[in-house]
C-alpha positions in Angstrom: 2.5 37.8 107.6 2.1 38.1 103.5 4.2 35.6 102.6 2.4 33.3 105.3 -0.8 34.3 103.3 0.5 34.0 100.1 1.4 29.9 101.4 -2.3 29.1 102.5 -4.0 30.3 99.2 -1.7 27.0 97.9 -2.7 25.3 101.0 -0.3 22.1 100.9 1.3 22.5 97.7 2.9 25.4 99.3 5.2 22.7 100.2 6.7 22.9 96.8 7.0 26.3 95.8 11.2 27.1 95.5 10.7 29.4 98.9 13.7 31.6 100.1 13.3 33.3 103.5 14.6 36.7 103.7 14.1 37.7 107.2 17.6 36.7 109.2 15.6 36.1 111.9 13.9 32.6 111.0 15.4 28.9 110.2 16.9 28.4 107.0 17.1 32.2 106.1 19.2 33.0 103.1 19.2 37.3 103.4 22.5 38.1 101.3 20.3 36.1 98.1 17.6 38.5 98.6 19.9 41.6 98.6 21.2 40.0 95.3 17.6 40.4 94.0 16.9 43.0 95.7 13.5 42.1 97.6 12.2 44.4 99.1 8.3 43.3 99.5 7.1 39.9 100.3 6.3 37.9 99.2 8.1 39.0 95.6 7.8 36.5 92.9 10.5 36.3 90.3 8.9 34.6 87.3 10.3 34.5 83.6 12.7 37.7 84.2 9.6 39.5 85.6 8.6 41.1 89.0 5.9 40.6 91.0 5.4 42.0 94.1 2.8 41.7 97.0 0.6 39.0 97.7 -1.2 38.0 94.6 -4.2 35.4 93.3 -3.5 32.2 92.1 -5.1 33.6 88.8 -2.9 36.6 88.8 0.2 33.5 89.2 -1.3 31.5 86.8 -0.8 34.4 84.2 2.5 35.8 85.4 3.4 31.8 84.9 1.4 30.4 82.4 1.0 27.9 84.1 -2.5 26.4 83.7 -3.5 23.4 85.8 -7.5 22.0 86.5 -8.4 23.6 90.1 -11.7 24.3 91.7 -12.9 27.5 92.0 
């Protein structure tokens, strides 16, 4: 359920965010990568060699990133 939260705050761009699914149980699901970085709370964002767990803000993303594009707020 948080990672299907953290999609919607993107709404469709969630199409392009590098997504891995960790549970075994769904589609597509790549489990052994997420032992290898150890997830253990989702959604968990590894940006720039940093760790950020939970389901965040686009502002909080927008710092971890720096990544700084025109939306409405």
């Amino acid at each position: 359920p948080a990672c299907g939260e953290q999609k919607a705050r993107f709404g469709p761009a969630a199409a392009l965010l590098p997504y891995v699914e960790c549970d075994a149980r769904s589609p597509g699901a790549d489990p052994a990568r997420c032992d290898r970085a150890a997830v253990r709370r989702y959604p968990t964002w590894l940006i720039a060699g940093a760790r950020h767990e939970g389901v965040l803000t686009l502002d909080e993303l927008d710092r971890a990133s720096g990544f700084t594009a025109a939306r409405p707020r």
